[in-house]
Structure formats: structure tokens, C-alpha cells
MIGU-312091 format. One record per residue (C-alpha): residue number from 0; chain; x, z, y. Coordinates in steps of 0.2 Angstrom, whole numbers, plus 5000, padded with zeros to 4 digits. Example, Ala and Ser with C-alpha at 12.3 -4.5 7.8 and 13.67 -1.06 7.14 Angstrom:
! residues 2
   dogu   pator     c1     c3     c2
      0       A   5062   5039   4978
      1       A   5068   5036   4995
END
This chain:
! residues 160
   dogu   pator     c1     c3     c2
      0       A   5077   5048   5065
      1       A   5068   5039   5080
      2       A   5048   5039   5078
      3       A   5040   5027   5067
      4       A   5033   5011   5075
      5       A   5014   5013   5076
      6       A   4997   5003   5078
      7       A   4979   5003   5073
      8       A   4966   4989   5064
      9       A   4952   4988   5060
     10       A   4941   4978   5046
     11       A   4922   4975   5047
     12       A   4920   4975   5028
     13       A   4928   4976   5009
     14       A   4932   4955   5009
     15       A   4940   4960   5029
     16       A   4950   4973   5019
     17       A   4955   4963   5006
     18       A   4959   4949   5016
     19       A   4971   4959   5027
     20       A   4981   4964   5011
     21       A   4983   4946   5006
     22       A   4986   4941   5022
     23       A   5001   4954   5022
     24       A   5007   4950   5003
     25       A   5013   4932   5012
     26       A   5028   4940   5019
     27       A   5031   4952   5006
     28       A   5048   4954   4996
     29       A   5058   4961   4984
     30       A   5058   4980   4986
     31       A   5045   4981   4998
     32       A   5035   4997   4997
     33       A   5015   5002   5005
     34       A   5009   5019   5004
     35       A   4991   5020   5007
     36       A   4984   5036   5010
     37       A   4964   5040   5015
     38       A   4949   5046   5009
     39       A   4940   5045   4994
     40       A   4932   5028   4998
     41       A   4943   5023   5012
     42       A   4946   5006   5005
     43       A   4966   5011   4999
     44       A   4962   5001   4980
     45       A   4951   4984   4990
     46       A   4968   4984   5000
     47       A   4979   4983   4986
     48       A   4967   4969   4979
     49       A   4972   4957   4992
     50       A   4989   4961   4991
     51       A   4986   4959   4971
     52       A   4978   4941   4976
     53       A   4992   4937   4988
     54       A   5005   4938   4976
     55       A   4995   4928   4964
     56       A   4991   4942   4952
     57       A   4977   4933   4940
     58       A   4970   4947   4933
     59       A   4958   4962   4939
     60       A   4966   4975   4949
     61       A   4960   4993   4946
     62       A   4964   5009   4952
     63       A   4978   5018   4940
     64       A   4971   5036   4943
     65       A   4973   5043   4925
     66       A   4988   5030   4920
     67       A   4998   5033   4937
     68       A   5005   5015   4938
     69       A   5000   4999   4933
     70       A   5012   4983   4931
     71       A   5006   4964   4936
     72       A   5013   4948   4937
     73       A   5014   4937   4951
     74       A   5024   4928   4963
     75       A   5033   4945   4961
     76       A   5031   4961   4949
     77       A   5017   4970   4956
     78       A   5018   4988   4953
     79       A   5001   4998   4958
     80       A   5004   5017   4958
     81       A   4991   5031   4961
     82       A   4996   5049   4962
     83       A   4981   5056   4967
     84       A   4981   5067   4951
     85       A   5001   5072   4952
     86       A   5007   5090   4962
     87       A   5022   5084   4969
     88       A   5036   5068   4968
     89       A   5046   5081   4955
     90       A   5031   5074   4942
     91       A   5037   5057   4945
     92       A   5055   5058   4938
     93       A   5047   5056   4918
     94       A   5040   5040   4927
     95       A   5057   5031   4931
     96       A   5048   5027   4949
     97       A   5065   5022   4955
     98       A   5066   5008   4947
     99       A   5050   5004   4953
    100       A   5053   5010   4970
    101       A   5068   5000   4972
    102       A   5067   4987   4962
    103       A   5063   4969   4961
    104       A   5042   4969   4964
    105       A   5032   4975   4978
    106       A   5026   4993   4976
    107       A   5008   5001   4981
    108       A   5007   5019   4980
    109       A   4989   5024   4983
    110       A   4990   5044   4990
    111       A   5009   5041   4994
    112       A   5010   5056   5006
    113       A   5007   5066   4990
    114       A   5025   5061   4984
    115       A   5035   5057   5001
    116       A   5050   5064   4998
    117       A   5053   5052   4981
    118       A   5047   5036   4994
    119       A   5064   5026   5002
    120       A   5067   5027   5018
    121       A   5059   5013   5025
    122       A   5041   5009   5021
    123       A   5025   5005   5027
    124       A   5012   5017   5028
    125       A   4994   5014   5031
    126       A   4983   5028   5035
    127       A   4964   5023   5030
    128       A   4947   5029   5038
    129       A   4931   5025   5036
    130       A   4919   5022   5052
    131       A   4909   5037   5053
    132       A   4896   5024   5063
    133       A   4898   5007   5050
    134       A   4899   5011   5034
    135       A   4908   4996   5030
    136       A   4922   4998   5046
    137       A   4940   5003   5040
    138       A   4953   5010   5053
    139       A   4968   5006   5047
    140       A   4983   5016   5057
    141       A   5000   5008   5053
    142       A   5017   5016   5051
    143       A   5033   5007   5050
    144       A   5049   5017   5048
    145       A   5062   5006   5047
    146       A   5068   4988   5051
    147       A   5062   4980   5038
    148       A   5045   4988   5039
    149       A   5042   4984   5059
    150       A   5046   4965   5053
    151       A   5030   4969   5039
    152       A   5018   4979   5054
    153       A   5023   4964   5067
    154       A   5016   4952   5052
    155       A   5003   4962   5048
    156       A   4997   4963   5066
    157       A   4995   4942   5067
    158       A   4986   4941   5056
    159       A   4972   4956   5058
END
């Protein structure tokens, strides 16, 4: 499999970060999938706001640490899934996460590296840091490993 197309952003504070997940939502489709990964604090659950907003989710977007997966509606089913808490993907088989994975919404996994073997083949993944020097600074490094995920980095890139 060739390497994954790559490049790096940066946001100067939580409305940048959020404003670069709406921003993305725009172009975002059926099936489409974002794996976040990070710190603690890294700004993985203000991204998934904006994507939230973007869709035209109405209601407050939390982190689902103790539920795993959260279901919205917008413009298209949101589903907001954090597996910080899980050992492995095996733990998401009781979940049905395929048909969440490959379904009809857009998909967030928060800590997705945790389960990559259960993510589809093409995805964007977005590696967040916090500034060690601005406490407010997020550096975003951006994976896409397939077609449809270069299309979403290319969007994503306009409009950081």
C-alpha cells in the first residue's frame, strides 16, 4: 500500500479548532470517517464540535468516554465515537461499529489508533498536539490513506 498523503496545521485557539472541523464537515459525505488521536487536551472533542456544527447538529456535542458512541442528527447521522476506554477493536463487535463505519453518516472516532484494524481502509486521520509554547496552539498533522480521503486533506488544507 503506497504511503499515506500527509501535511500539518495549526490552530491558534479552541473557536480555530472548531472552525476547522466545520469548515471540513462542508465537504463531508456519506461514509466518511475521522479518526482523531492526541493527548489528553489536544482538542480531538472541540474538533468534533465543529464537525458537529457543520453538519447542523443542533444540540451540544460531548465527549462519549463512558458510552463509546453517541448518535446526532444533522444534515447527515453524526456518529461521535470515543474508545479511549476499549483494549482493542475486538471490543467493538457487541457495538455493531460496522454499521456505523460504513454506513450512511459521517463518523468521529476519538482515540481511533486504539482500534485501527476495525477502521476501513480509507480515512482521515488527524494526529493532535498541543504547543508546548502556546497553550492555546494545536498542531494538527493530517493523514489520508486513500482517494477519497486526499479529496477531504486537499479540502481541509483550503480552508486552514
Amino acid at each position: 500500500m503506497p504511503e499515506p498523503l500527509r501535511t500539518e496545521l495549526t490552530t491558534e485557539s479552541e473557536t480555530d479548532t472548531r472552525e476547522l472541523g466545520r469548515s471540513l464537515a462542508t465537504v463531508l459525505a456519506a461514509g466518511d470517517l475521522i479518526s482523531l488521536t492526541g493527548d489528553l487536551g489536544a482538542g480531538k472533542t472541540r474538533f468534533a464540535q465543529g464537525v458537529a456544527a457543520g453538519l447542523g447538529v443542533a444540540e451540544p456535542v460531548t465527549s462519549p468516554t463512558f458510552t463509546i458512541m453517541r448518535l446526532y442528527e444533522g444534515r447527515l447521522p453524526f456518529f461521535h465515537f470515543d474508545v479511549y476506554r476499549l483494549q482493542g477493536a475486538a471490543e467493538l463487535v457487541p457495538l455493531g461499529y460496522e454499521e456505523y463505519f460504513y454506513g450512511d453518516g459521517v463518523t468521529i472516532v476519538e482515540w481511533g489508533d486504539k482500534v485501527r484494524e476495525a477502521l476501513p481502509e480509507d480515512y482521515l486521520r488527524l494526529e493532535m498536539h498541543r504547543d508546548p509554547d502556546e497553550p492555546n496552539r494545536r498542531l494538527f498533522v493530517v493523514e489520508a490513506s486513500g482517494a477519497r480521503s486526499q479529496l477531504l486533506l486537499s479540502a481541509l488544507s483550503r480552508t486552514a
